[in-house]
C-alpha positions as a Python dict, from the first residue, in 0.01 Angstrom:
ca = {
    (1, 'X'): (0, 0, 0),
    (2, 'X'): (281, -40, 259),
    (3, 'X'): (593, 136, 307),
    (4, 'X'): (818, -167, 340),
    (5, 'X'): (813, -233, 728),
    (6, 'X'): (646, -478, 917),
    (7, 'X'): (265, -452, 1077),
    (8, 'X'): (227, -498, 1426),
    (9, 'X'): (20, -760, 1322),
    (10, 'X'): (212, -947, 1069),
    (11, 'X'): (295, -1303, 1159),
    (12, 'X'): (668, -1341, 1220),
    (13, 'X'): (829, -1664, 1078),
    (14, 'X'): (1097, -1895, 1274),
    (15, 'X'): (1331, -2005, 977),
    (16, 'X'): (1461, -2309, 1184),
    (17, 'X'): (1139, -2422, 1281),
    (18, 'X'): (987, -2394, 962),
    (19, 'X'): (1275, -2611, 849),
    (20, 'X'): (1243, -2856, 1109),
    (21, 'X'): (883, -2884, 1035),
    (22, 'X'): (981, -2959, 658),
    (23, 'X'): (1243, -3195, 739),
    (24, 'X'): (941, -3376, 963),
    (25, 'X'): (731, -3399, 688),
    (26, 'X'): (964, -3525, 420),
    (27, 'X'): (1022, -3794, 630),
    (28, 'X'): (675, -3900, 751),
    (29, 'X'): (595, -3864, 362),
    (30, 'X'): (844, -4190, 332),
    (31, 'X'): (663, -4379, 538),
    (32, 'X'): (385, -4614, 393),
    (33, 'X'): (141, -4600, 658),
    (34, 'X'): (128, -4520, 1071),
    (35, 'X'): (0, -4780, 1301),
    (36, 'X'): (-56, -4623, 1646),
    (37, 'X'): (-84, -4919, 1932),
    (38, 'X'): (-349, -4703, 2198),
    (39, 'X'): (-506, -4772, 2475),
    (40, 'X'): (-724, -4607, 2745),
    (41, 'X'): (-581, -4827, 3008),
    (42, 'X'): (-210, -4944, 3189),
    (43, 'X'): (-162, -5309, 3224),
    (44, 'X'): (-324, -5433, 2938),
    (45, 'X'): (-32, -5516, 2772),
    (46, 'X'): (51, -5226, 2494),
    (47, 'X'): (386, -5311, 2477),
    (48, 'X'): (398, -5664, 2377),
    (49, 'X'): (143, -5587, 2161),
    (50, 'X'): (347, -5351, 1948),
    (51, 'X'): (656, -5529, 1965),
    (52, 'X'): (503, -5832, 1839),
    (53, 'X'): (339, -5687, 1568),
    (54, 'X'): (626, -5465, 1452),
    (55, 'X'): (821, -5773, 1440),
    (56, 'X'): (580, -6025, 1308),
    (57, 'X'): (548, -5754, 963),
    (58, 'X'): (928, -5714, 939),
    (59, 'X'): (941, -6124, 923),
    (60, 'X'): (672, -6088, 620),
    (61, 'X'): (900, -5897, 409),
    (62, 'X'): (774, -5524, 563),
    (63, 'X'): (1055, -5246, 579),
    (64, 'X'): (926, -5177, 977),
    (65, 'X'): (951, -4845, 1217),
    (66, 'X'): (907, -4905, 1583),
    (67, 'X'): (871, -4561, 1736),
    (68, 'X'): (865, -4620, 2177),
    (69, 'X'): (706, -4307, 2292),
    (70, 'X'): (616, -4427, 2612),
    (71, 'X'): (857, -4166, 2817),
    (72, 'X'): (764, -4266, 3154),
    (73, 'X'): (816, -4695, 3102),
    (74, 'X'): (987, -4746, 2813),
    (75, 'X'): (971, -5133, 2784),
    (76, 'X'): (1046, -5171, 2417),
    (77, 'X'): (1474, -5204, 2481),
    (78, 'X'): (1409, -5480, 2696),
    (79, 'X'): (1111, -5681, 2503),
    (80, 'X'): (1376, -5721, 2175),
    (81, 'X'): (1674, -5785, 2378),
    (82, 'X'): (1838, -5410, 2267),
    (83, 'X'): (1911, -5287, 2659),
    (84, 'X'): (2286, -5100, 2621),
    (85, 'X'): (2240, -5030, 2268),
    (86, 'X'): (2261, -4639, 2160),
    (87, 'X'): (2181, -4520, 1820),
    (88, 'X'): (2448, -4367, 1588),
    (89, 'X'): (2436, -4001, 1467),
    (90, 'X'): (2557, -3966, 1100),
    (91, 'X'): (2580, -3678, 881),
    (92, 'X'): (2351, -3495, 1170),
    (93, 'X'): (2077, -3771, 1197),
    (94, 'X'): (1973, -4011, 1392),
    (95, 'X'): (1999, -4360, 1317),
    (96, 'X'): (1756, -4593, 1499),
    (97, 'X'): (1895, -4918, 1621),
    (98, 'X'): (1886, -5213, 1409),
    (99, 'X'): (1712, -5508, 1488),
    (100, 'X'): (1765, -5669, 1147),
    (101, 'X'): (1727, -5569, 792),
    (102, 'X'): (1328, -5517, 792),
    (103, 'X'): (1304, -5369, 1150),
    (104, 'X'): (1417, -5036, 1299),
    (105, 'X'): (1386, -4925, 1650),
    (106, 'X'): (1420, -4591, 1798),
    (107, 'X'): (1264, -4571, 2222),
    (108, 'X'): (1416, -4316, 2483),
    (109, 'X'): (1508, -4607, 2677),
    (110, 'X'): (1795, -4543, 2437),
    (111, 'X'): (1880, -4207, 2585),
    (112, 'X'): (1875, -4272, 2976),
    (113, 'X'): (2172, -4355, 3140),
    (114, 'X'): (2067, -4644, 3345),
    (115, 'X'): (1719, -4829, 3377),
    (116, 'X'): (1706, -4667, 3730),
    (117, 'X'): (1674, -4362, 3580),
    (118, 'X'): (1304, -4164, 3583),
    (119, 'X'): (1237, -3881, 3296),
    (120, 'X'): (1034, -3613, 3516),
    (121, 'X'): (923, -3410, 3182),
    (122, 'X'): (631, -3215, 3136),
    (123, 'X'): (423, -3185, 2856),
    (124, 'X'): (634, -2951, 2634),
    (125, 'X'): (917, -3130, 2668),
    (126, 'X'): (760, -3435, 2612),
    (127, 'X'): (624, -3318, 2255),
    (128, 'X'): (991, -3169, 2170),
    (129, 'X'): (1098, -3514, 2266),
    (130, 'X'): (868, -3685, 2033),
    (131, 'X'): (904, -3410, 1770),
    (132, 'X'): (1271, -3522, 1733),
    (133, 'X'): (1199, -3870, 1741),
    (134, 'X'): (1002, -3893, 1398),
    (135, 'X'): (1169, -3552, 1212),
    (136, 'X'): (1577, -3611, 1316),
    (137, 'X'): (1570, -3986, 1300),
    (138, 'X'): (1683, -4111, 956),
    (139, 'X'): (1364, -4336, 895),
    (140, 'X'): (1425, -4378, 566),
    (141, 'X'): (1150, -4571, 290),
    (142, 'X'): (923, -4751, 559),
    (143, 'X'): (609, -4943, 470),
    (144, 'X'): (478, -4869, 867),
    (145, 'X'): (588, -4741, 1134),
    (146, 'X'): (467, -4897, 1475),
    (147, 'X'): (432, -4663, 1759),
    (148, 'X'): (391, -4757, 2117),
    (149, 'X'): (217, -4500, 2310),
    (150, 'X'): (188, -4457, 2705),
    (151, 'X'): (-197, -4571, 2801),
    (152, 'X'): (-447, -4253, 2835),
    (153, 'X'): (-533, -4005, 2615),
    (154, 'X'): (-271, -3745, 2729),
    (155, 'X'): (57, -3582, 2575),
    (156, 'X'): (240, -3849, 2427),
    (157, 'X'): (-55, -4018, 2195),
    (158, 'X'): (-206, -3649, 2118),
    (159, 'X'): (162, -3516, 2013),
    (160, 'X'): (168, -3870, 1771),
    (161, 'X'): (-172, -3792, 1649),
    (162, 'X'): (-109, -3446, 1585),
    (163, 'X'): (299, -3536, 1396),
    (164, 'X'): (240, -3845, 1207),
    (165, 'X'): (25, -3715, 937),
    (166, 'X'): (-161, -3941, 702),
    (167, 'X'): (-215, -4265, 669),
    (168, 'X'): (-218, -4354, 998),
    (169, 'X'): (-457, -4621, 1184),
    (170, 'X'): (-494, -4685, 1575),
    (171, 'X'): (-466, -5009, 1704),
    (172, 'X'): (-680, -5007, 2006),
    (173, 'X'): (-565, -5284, 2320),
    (174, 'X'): (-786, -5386, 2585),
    (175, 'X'): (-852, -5707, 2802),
    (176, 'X'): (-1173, -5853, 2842),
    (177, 'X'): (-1309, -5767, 3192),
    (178, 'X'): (-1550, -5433, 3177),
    (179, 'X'): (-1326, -5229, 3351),
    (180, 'X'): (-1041, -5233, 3132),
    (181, 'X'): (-1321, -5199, 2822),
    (182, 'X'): (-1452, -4851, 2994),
    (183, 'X'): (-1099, -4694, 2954),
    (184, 'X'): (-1097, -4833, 2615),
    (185, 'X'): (-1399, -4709, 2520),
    (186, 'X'): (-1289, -4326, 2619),
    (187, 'X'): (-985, -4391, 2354),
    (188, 'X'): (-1175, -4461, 2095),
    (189, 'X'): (-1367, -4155, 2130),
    (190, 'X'): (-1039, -4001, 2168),
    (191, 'X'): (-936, -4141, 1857),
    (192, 'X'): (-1228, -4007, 1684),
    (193, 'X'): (-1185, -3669, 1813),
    (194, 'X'): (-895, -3643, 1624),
    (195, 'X'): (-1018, -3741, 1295),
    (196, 'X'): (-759, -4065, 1404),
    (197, 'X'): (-919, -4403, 1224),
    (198, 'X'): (-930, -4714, 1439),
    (199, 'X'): (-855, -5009, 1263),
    (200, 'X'): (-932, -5229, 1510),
    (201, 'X'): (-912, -5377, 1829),
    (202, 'X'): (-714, -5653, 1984),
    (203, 'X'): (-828, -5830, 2327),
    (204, 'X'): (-503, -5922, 2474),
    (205, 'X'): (-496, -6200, 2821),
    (206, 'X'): (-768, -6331, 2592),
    (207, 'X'): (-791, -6656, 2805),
    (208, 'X'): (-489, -6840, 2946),
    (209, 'X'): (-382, -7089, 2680),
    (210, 'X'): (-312, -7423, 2941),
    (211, 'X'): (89, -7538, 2857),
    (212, 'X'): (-36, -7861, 2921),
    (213, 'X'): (-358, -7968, 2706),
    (214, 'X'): (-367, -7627, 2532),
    (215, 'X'): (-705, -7529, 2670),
    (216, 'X'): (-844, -7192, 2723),
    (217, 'X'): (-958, -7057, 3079),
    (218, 'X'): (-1110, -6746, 3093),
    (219, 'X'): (-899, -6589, 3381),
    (220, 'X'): (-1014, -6222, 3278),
    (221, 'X'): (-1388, -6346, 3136),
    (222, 'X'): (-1412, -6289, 2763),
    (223, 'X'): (-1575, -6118, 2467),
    (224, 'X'): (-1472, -5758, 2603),
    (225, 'X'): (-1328, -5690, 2234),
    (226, 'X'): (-1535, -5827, 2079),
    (227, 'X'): (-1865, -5620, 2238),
    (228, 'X'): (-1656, -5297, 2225),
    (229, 'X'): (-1552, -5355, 1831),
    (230, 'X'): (-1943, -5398, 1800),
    (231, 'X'): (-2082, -5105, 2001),
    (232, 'X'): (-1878, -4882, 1848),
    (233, 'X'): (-1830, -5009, 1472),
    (234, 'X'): (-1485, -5129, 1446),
    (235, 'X'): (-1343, -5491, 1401),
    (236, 'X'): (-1238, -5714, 1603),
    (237, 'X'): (-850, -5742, 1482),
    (238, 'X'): (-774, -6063, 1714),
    (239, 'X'): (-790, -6221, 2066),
    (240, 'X'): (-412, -6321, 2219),
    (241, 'X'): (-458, -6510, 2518),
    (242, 'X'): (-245, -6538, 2799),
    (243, 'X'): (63, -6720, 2743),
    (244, 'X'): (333, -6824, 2988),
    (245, 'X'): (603, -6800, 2722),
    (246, 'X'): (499, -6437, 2667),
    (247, 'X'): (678, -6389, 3017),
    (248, 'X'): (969, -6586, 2914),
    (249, 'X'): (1032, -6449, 2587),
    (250, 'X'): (974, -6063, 2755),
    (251, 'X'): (1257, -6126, 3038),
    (252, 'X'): (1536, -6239, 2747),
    (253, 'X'): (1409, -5998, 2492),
    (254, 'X'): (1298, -6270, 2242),
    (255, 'X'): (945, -6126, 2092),
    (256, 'X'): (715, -6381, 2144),
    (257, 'X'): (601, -6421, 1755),
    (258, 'X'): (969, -6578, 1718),
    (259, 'X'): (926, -6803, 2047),
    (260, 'X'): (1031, -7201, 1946),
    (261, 'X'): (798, -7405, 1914),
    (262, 'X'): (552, -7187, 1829),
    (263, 'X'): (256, -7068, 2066),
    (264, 'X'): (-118, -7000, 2081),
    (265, 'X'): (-44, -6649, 2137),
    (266, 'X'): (247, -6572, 1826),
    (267, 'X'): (-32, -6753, 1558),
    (268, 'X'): (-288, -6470, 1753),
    (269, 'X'): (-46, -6186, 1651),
    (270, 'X'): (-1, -6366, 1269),
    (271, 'X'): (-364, -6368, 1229),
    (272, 'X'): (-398, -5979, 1332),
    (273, 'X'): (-99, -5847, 1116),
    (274, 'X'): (-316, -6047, 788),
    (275, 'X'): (-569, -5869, 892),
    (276, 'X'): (-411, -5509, 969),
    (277, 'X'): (-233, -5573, 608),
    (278, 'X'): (-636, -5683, 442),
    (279, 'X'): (-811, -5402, 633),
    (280, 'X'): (-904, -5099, 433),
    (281, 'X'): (-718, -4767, 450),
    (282, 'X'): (-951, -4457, 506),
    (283, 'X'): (-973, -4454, 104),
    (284, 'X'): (-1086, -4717, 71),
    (285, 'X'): (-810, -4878, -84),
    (286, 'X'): (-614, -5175, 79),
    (287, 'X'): (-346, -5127, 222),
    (288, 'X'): (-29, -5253, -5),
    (289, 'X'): (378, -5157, 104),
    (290, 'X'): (539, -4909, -76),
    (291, 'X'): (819, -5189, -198),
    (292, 'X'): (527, -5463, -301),
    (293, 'X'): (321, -5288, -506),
    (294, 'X'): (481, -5457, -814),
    (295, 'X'): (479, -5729, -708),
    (296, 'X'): (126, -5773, -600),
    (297, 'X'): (-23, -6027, -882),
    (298, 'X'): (284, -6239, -854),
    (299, 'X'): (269, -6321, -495),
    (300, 'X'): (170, -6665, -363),
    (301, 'X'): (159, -6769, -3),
    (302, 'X'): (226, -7138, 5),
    (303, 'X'): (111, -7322, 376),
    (304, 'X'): (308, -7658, 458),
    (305, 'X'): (221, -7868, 777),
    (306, 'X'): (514, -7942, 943),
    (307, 'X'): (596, -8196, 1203),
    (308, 'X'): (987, -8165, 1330),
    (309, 'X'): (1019, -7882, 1032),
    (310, 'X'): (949, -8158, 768),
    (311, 'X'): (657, -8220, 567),
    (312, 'X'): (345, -8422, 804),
    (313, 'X'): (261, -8727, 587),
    (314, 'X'): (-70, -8565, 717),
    (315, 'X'): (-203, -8182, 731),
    (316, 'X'): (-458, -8254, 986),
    (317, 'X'): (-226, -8436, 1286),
    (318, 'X'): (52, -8164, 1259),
    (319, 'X'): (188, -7956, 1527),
    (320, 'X'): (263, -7648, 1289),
    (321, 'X'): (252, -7467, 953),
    (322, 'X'): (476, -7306, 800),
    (323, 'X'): (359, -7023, 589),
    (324, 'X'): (590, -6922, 242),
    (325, 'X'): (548, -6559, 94),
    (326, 'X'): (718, -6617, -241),
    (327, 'X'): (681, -6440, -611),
    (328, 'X'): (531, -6679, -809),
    (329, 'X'): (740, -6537, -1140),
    (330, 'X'): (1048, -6498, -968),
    (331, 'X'): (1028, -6818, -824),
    (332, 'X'): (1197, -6727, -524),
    (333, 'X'): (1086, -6696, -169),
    (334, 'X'): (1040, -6335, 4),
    (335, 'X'): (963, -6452, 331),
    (336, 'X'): (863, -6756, 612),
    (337, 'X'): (649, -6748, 902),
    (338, 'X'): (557, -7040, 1173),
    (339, 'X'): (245, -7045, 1270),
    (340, 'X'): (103, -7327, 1561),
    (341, 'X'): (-191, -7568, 1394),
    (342, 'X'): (-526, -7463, 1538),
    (343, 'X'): (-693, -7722, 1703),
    (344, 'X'): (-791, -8025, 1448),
    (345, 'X'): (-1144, -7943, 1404),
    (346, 'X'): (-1384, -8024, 1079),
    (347, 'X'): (-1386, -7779, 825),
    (348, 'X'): (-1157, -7550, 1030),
    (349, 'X'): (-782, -7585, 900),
    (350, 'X'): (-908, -7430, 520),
    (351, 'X'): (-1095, -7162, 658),
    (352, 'X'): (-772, -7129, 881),
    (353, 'X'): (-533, -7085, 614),
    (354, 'X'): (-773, -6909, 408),
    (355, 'X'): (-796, -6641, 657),
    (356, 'X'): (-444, -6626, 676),
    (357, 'X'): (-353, -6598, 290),
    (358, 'X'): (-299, -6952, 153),
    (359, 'X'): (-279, -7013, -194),
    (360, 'X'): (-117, -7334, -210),
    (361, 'X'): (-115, -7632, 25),
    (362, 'X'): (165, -7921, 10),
    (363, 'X'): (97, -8228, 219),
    (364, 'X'): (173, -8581, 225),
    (365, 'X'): (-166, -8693, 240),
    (366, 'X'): (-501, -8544, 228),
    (367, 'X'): (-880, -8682, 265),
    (368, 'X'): (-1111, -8582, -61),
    (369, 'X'): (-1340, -8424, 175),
    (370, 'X'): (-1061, -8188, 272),
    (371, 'X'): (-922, -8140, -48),
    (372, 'X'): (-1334, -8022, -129),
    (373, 'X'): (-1305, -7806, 99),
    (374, 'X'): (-965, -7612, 44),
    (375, 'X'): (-1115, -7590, -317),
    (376, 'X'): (-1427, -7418, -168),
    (377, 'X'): (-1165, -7163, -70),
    (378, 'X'): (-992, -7156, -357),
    (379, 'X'): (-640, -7323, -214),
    (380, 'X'): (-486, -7544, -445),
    (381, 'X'): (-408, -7852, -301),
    (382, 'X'): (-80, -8089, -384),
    (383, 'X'): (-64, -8442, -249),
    (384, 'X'): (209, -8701, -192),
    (385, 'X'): (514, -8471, -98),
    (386, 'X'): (782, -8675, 54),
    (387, 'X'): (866, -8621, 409),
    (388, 'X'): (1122, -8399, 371),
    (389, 'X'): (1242, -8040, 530),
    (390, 'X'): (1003, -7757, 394),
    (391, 'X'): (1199, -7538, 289),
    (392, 'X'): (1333, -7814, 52),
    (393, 'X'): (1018, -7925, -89),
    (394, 'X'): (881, -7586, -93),
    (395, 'X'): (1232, -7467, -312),
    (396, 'X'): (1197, -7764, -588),
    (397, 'X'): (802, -7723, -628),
    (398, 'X'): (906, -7374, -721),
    (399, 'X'): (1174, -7460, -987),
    (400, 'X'): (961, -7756, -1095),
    (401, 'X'): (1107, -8069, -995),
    (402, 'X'): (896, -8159, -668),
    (403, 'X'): (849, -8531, -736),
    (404, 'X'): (558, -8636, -565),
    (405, 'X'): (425, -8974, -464),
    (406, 'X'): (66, -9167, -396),
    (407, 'X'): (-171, -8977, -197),
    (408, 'X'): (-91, -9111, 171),
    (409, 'X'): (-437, -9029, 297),
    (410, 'X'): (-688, -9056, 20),
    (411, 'X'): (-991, -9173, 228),
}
């Protein structure tokens, strides 16, 4: 029985917050999955890490979040070349800043009125801050959202944790040397604390890739990742080495994934977003975008060696690939990615490609021992394509008309 007025006891409600906290959800609830970029250590290159990922899944098609919640260095403005830019409010919501039509970028390098600047917050206001970041910002449909966290296991990545909701995956960055791996090691624990699943780890200044003969020196040592993803039962997602264009790229906010020609270090970051996008979610399931599902059986990835963006009269000697997302039924191409050629080593180009998605290759000319051994990974190989731009021969074997010629290699 009660007589109509309140307990002492009874829980009073805050009618704003509760709406806030609604408004939070809905919008996490459009959002395919949450990849949190961690680390237990500064200086191992977070950041770049993020950025490059974020934009390497927006170039394969992905609708793409990236969420910079690193208050004290935002870096994130400055890696995509989006310093001075200020997001719009409309109809009372934030609008994140545009990077193109797949990628969406929200960082409180936004908010400060000059890089000079310092944010003195404490923890509170550091969660409000973060808070508002993922419930006021019109998101929209996403199939991830990318957040780059400060290093440690403090405020920021605990507020993420705790806001995100479900799915959400940590990608874990370290270098090699032990001491950047102990750090590491205390964020995955972290992670696991909090009921957080790591997906993975990525050893970044993996090596310096030499400009010159394109050899790898082991600056840092190596195998750090690798050892940690073993000791405490996660994968290895991918080793980037260190790459002088990485510094180049970072100082005129091109992300180094996009860098011409390509690099050692941007086919790294392809080869860890196919495996973030293979990896299983914690049902089990994998992982497929909210705007792909339907399309899933009809998608073919189709891998051309390039030399000078046309089709190398032979796979093996080329200085690229170019890798084509299209729907098969459609017959029309969703997306395009460059990838450098991995050193020319036997057996390991269709393993390479394999790894990487490849359905289809097109070359000029291919040895039958190679052509074996794409079929031992199921890639169906087509010979005598005319040395022509890619995305020409690529567009007329889809409609049908790709005239081919003798096989220019068939030794």
């Amino acid at each position: 029985m009660t007589d109509g007025c309140s307990s002492p006891h009874s829980v009073q409600t805050d009618p704003e917050k509760d709406l806030k906290n609604e408004i939070l959800r809905g919008r996490m609830e459009r959002i395919g999955e949450k990849l949190l970029v961690l680390s237990g250590k500064g200086g191992v290159g977070k950041s770049t890490v993020a950025a490059n990922l974020a934009v390497a899944l927006a170039a394969a098609g992905r609708r793409v979040g990236l969420l910079d919640v690193d208050v004290h260095g935002p870096s994130i403005p400055m890696l995509l070349g989006l310093d001075g830019r200020r997001p719009e409010v409309i109809d009372d919501a934030l609008q994140p800043v545009r990077v193109n039509e797949h990628l969406a970028v929200i960082s409180i390098g936004f908010f400060l009125p000059d890089e000079r600047a310092p944010v003195i917050w404490r923890g509170p206001r550091k969660f409000g801050a973060i808070k508002q970041f993922l419930g006021d910002v019109e998101w929209g449909p996403l199939d991830y959202l990318v957040v780059d966290s400060p290093p440690g296991t403090g405020d920021e990545p605990l507020a993420v944790a705790e806001l995100v909701g479900k799915p959400a995956r940590a990608v874990i960055v370290t270098t090699p040397q032990e001491l950047a791996v102990a750090d590491v090691r205390r964020c995955v624990s972290f992670c696991r604390s909090l009921g957080l699943e790591v997906a993975g780890i990525v050893e970044n200044m993996s090596g310096l890739s030499c400009p010159h003969c394109g050899a790898l020196i082991d600056l840092f040592k190596s195998g750090g990742g690798a050892r940690l993803a073993q000791e405490v039962g996660t994968v290895l997602l991918g080793t980037v080495p260190i790459d002088p264009a990485a510094v180049r790229c970072g100082d005129a906010g091109v992300p180094l994934v996009e860098s011409s020609p390509p690099t050692p270090a941007a086919a790294a970051f392809a080869a860890i977003v196919a495996a973030l996008t293979t990896t299983a979610s914690p049902a089990g399931q994998a992982v497929v975008p909210a705007d792909a599902q339907h399309l899933e059986k009809s998608m073919l990835t189709i891998a051309v060696p390039l030399d000078d963006r046309q089709v190398s009269a032979h796979f093996g000697h080329c200085s690229a690939f170019a890798l084509y997302e299209v729907d098969e039924a459609a017959r029309t191409t969703q997306s395009k990615t460059i990838l450098a050629a991995p050193p020319h080593e036997p057996g390991l180009l269709p393993r390479w490609l394999h790894e990487r998605g490849a359905n289809v290759i097109i070359a000029g000319g291919m040895g039958r021992r190679a052509q074996d051994l794409f079929a031992q990974q199921g890639i169906r190989v087509v010979t005598g394509a005319p040395a022509q731009p890619a995305d020409e021969v690529v567009a007329a074997f889809l409609a049908g008309t790709l005239q081919v010629g003798a096989n220019v290699c068939d030794h």
